[in-house]
C-alpha positions as a Python dict, from the first residue, in 0.01 Angstrom:
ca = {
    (1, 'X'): (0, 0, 0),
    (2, 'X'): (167, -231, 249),
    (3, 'X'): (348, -540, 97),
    (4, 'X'): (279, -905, 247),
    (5, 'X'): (532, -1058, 398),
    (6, 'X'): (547, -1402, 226),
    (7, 'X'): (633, -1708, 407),
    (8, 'X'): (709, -2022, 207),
    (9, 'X'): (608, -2407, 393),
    (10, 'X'): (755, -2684, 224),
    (11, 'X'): (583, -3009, 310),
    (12, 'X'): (263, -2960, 442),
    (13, 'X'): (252, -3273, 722),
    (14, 'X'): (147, -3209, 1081),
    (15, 'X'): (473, -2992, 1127),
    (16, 'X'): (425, -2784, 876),
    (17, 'X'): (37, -2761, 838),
    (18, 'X'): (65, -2594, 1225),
    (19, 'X'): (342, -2394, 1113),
    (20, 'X'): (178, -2255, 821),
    (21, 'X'): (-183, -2195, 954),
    (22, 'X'): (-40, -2009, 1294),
    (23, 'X'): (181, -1800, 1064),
    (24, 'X'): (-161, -1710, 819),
    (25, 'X'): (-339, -1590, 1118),
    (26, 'X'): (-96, -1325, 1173),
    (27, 'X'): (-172, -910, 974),
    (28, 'X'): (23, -896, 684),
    (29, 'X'): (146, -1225, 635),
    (30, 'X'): (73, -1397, 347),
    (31, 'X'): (133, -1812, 357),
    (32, 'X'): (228, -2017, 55),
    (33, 'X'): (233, -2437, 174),
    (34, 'X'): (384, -2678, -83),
    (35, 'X'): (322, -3030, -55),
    (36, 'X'): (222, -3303, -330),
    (37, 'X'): (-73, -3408, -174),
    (38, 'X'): (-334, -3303, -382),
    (39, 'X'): (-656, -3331, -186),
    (40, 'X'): (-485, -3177, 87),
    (41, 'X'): (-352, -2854, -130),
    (42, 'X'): (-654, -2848, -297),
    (43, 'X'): (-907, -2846, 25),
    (44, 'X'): (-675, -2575, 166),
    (45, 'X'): (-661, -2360, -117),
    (46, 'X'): (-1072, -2353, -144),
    (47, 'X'): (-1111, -2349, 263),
    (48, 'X'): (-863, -2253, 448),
    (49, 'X'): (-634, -2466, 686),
    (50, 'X'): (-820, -2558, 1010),
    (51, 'X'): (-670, -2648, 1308),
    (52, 'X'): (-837, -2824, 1571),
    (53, 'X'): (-754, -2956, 1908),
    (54, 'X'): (-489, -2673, 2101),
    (55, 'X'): (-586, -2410, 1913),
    (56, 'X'): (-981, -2380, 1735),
    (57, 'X'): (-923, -2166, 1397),
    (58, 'X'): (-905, -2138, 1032),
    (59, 'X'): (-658, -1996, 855),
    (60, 'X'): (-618, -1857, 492),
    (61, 'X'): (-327, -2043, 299),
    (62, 'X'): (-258, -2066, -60),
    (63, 'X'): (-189, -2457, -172),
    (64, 'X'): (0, -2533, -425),
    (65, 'X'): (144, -2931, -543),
    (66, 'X'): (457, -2725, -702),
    (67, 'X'): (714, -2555, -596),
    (68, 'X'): (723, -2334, -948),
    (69, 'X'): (429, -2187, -851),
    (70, 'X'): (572, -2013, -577),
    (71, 'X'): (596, -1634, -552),
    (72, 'X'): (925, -1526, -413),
    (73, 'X'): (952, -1540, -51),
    (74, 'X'): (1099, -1310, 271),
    (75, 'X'): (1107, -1674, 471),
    (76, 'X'): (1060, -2054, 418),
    (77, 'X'): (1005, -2313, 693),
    (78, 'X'): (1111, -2676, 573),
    (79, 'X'): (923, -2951, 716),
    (80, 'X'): (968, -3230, 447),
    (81, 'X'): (1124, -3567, 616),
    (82, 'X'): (1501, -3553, 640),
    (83, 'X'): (1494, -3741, 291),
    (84, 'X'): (1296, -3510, 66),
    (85, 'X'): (1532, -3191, 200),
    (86, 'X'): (1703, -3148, -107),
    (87, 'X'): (1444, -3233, -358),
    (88, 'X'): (1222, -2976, -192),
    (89, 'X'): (1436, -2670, -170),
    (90, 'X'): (1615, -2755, -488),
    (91, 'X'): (1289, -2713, -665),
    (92, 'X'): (1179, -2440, -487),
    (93, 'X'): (1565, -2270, -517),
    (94, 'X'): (1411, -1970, -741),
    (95, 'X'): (1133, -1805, -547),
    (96, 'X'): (1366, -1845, -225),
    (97, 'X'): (1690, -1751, -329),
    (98, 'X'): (1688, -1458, -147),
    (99, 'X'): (1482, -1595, 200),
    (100, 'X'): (1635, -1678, 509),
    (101, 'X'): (1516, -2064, 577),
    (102, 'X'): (1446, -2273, 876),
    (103, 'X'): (1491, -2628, 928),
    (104, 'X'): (1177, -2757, 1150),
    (105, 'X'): (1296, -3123, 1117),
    (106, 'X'): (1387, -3377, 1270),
    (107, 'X'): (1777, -3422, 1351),
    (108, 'X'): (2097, -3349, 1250),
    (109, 'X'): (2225, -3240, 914),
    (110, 'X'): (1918, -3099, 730),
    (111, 'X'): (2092, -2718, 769),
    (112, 'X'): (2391, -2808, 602),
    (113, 'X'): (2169, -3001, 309),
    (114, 'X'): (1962, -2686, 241),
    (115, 'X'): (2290, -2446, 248),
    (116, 'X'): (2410, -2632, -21),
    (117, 'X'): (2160, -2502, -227),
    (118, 'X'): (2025, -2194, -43),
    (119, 'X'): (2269, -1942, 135),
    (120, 'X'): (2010, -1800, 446),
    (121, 'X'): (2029, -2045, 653),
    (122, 'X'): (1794, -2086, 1035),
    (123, 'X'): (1910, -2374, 1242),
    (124, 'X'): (1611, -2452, 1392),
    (125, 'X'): (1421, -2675, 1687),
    (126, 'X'): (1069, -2746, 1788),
    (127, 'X'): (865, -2968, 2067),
    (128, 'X'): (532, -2864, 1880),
    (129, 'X'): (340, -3215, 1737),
    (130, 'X'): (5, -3290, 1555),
    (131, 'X'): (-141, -3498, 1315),
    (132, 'X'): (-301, -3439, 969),
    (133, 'X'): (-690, -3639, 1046),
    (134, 'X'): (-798, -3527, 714),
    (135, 'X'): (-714, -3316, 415),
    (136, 'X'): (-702, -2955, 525),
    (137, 'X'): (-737, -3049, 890),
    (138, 'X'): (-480, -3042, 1116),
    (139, 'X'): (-516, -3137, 1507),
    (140, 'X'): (-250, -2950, 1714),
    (141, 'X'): (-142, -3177, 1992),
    (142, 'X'): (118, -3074, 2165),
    (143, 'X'): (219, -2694, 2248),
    (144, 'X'): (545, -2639, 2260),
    (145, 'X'): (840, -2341, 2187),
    (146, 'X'): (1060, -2339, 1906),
    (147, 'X'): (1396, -2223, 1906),
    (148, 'X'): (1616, -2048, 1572),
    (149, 'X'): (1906, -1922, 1564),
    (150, 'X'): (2195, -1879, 1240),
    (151, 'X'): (2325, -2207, 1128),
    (152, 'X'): (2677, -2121, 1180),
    (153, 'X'): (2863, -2221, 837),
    (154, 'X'): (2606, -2029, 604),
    (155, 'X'): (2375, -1819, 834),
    (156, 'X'): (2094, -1591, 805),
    (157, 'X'): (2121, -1260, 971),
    (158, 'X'): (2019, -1255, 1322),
    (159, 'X'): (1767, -956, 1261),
    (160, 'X'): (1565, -1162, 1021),
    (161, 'X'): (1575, -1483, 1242),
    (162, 'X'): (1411, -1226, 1490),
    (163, 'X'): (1179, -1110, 1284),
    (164, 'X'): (1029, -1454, 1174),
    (165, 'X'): (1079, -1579, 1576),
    (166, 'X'): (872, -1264, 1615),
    (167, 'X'): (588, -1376, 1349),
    (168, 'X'): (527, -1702, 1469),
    (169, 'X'): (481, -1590, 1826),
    (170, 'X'): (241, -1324, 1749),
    (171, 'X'): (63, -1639, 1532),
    (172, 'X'): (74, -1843, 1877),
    (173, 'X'): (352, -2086, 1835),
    (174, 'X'): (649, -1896, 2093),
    (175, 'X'): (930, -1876, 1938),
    (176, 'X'): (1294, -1792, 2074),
    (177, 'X'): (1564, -1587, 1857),
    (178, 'X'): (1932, -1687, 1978),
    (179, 'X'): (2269, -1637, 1896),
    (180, 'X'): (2335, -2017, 1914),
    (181, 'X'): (2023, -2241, 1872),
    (182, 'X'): (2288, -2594, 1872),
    (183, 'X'): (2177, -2634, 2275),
    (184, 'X'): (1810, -2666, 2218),
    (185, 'X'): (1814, -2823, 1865),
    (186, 'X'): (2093, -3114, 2039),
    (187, 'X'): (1849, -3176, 2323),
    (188, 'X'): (1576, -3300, 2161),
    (189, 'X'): (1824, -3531, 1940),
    (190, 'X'): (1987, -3678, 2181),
    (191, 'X'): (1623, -3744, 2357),
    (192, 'X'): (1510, -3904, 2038),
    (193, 'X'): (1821, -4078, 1926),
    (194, 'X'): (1813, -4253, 2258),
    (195, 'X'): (1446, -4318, 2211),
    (196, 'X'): (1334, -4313, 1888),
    (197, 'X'): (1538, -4647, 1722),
    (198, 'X'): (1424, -4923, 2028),
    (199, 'X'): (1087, -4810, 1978),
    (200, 'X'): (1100, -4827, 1605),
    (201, 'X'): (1289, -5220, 1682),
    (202, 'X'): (1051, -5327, 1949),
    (203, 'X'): (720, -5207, 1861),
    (204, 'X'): (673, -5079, 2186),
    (205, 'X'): (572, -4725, 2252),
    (206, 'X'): (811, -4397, 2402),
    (207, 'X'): (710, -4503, 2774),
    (208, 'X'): (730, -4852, 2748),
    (209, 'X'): (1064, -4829, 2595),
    (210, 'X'): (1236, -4638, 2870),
    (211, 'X'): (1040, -4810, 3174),
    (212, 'X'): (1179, -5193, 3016),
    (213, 'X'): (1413, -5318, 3270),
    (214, 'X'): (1596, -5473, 2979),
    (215, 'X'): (1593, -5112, 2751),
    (216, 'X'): (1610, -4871, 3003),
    (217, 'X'): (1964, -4939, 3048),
    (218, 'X'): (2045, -4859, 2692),
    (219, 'X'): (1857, -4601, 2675),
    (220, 'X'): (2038, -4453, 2920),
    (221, 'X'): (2395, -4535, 2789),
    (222, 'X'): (2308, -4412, 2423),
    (223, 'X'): (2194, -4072, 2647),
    (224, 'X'): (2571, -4073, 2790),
    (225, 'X'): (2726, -4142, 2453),
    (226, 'X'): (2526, -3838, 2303),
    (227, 'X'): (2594, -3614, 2604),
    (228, 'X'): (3017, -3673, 2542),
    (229, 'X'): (2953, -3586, 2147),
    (230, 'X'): (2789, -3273, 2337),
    (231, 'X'): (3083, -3179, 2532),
    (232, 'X'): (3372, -3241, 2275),
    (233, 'X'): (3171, -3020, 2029),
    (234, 'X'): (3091, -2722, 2284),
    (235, 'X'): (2758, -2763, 2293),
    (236, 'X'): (2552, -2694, 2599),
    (237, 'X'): (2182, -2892, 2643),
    (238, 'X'): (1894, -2703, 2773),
    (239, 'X'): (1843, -2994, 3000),
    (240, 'X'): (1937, -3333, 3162),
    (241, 'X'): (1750, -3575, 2852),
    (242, 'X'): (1690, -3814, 3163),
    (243, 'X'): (1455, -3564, 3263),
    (244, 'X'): (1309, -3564, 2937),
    (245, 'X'): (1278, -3957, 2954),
    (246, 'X'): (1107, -3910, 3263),
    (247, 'X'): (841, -3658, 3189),
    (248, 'X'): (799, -3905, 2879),
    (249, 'X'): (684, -4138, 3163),
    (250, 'X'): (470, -3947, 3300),
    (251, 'X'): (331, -3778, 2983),
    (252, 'X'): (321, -3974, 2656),
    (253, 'X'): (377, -4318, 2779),
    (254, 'X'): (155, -4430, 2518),
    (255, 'X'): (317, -4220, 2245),
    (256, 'X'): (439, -4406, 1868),
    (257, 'X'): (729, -4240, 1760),
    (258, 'X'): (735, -4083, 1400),
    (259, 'X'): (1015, -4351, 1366),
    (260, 'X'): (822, -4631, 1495),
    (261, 'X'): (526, -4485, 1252),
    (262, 'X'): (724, -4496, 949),
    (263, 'X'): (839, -4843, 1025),
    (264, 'X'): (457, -4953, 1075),
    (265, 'X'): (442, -4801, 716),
    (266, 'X'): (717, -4928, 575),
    (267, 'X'): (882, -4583, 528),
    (268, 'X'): (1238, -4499, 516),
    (269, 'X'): (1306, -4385, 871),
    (270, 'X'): (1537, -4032, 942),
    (271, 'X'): (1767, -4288, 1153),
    (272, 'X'): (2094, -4061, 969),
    (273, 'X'): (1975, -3783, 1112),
    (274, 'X'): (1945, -3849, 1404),
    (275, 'X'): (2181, -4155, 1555),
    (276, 'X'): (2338, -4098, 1183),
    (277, 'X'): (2404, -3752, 1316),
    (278, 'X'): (2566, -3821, 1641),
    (279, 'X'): (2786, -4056, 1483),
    (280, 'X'): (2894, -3807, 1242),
    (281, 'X'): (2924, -3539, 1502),
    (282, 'X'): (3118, -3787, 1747),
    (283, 'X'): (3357, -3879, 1411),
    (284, 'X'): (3442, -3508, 1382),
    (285, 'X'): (3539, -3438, 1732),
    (286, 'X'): (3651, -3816, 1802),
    (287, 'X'): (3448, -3933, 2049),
    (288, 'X'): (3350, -4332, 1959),
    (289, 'X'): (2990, -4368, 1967),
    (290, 'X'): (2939, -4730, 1883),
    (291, 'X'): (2603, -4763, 2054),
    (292, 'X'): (2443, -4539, 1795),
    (293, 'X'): (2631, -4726, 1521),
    (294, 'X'): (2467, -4984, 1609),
    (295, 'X'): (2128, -4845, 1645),
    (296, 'X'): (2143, -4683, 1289),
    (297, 'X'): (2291, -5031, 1136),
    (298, 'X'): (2002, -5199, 1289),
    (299, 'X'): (1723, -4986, 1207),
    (300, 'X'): (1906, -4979, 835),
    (301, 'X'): (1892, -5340, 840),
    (302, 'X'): (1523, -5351, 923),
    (303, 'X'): (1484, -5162, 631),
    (304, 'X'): (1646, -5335, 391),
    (305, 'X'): (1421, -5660, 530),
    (306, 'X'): (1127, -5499, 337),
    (307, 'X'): (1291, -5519, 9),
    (308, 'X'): (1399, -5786, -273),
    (309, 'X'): (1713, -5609, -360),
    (310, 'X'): (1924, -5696, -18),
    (311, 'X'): (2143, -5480, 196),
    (312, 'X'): (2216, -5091, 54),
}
C-alpha cells in the first residue's frame, strides 16, 4: 500500500485555496487546508474545493479550523498574511516538525519568522492571484509560475524543494526548483513596494498609480532605491520592475492592491514586509533607503488614524 504524500496549507485565502486545490488534484497527494473560517472549512470538507475561472475543477481537501487536527506532514505551504506567520506555524509546529515549508507570501521576512520555529525552510515566490467569491469557491485569476528555492540560513534540502516544485506543476501551477530563489522572490517586492503603499495612500488603483504625472516619479525612485538594496546584497532580479510597471499598464490598470484592500477594510497592511523589508535589507548592507521609510511611516500612520489609542 502506497502512502499519501501529505501537504499541509495554512490559511486558506485566495493564495492558498489555489495552492491547495491544484496540489489535491494531483495521484497520491493528500491535502490538509487550515484556516479559521468555518463556513469555508466546513463547505470544503463536505464538497470539495472548486475552482473556477483559469482552471474549471473540484478538488478533494480535508478542512480543518485547527491546526491540532493536523496529521503530520511531508510539506506545508504558508499563505496566512505576513502577521498571522507565527501564530500559524507555531500552532501547527507538531504535525510539521519534520516538513520542509514554503513561504507563498507576500514580502520580505516571513522565512526567517517560520525558521524560528520550524527548521525546513522554502524561500518562496509566486505571480499566481484569485479571490475567495464564496465559501469553498475559489476563482483563479491570474496564472502565473512560482519559484522555491532553500532559504539560505535554515534551508530545506534541495531534493525535497524539487519534489514539491515537481507536485505543484503536475497539479497545474509551474513551479521552478533553484539553487537561489532571492532573484525572483526580490522582483516582485521591489514591484510591489514601489506600488503597493501610493495605492494603498491614494485610493487609486495599480495603473493609475504609475501613469500619475505626480506618482510616477516616485514610483520610479522607490524602484531605484530597491534596485541599490539589490546590488549591495548580491541579488540579481529576473527583470527590469519598470517593465513590470509597464505591463501593469497595459494589463491590470484597474487592479486594487491587497494593500489598498486591506486599507478599504481597515486591516493591518504587510507594509514591514515589504518597504519594512527593504529598509531592513538596505540597513544590513548600508544602503539609505529613506523613500521607503517614509512609505512604511506613512502607511503606519494611516493605520494608527483608525484607532483611539494613538501612534504604536
Amino acid at each position: 500500500m502506497t502512502t499519501a504524500t501529505r501537504v499541509a496549507v495554512l490559511g486558506c485565502g485566495a493564495i492558498g485555496s489555489l495552492y491547495a486545490a491544484h496540489l489535491a488534484r494531483v495521484p497520491g497527494v493528500e491535502v490538509w487546508a487550515v484556516d479559521p473560517w468555518a463556513e469555508h472549512m466546513r463547505t470544503i470538507a463536505h464538497d470539495g474545493l472548486r475552482v473556477t475561472g483559469a482552471a474549471e475543477f473540484v478538488a478533494p481537501v480535508h478542512g480543518v479550523t485547527r491546526a491540532d487536527d493536523l496529521p503530520p506532514c511531508e510539506f506545508a505551504i504558508v499563505a496566512t498574511k505576513s502577521q498571522h506567520t507565527r501564530a500559524a506555524v507555531e500552532a501547527a509546529r507538531a504535525p510539521l516538525q519534520g516538513a520542509a515549508v514554503v513561504s507563498v507570501q507576500n514580502g520580505i521576512g516571513n522565512e526567517d519568522t517560520i525558521a524560528t520555529v520550524l527548521p525546513h525552510v522554502i524561500r518562496g515566490s509566486i505571480v499566481t492571484a484569485g479571490t475567495v467569491t464564496a465559501p469553498g469557491i475559489v476563482r483563479y485569476d491570474a496564472p502565473g509560475d512560482s519559484w522555491f528555492g532553500p532559504f539560505e540560513p535554515s534551508p530545506a534540502p534541495l531534493t525535497r524543494v524539487e519534489r514539491l516544485a515537481a507536485l505543484l506543476t503536475e497539479g497545474g501551477l509551474r513551479t521552478h526548483a533553484l539553487a537561489d530563489a532571492r532573484g525572483p522572490q526580490w522582483t516582485k517586492v521591489v514591484f510591489n513596494a514601489s506600488t503597493s503603499p501610493l495605492s494603498a495612500l491614494t485610493g487609486l488603483s495599480i495603473g493609475q498609480v504609475c501613469t500619475d504625472p505626480g506618482l510616477r516619479p516616485l514610483v520610479d525612485a522607490l524602484i531605484a532605491e530597491a534596485e541599490a538594496v539589490c546590488e549591495a546584497a548580491g541579488i540579481t532580479l529576473l527583470r527590469d520592475p519598470r517593465d513590470a510597471v509597464e505591463e501593469a499598464i497595459t494589463e491590470a490598470f484597474w487592479h486594487r492592491p491587497s494593500m489598498l484592500q486591506d486599507v478599504e477594510a481597515r486591516h493591518l497592511t504587510e507594509v514591514d514586509v515589504l518597504c519594512g523589508g527593504i529598509v531592513a535589507e538596505g540597513a544590513r548592507t548600508a544602503v539609505p533607503t529613506p523613500l521607503h521609510q517614509a512609505m512604511t511611516a506613512l502607511v503606519h500612520g494611516l493605520e494608527d488614524s483608525w484607532t483611539t489609542g494613538g501612534p504604536r
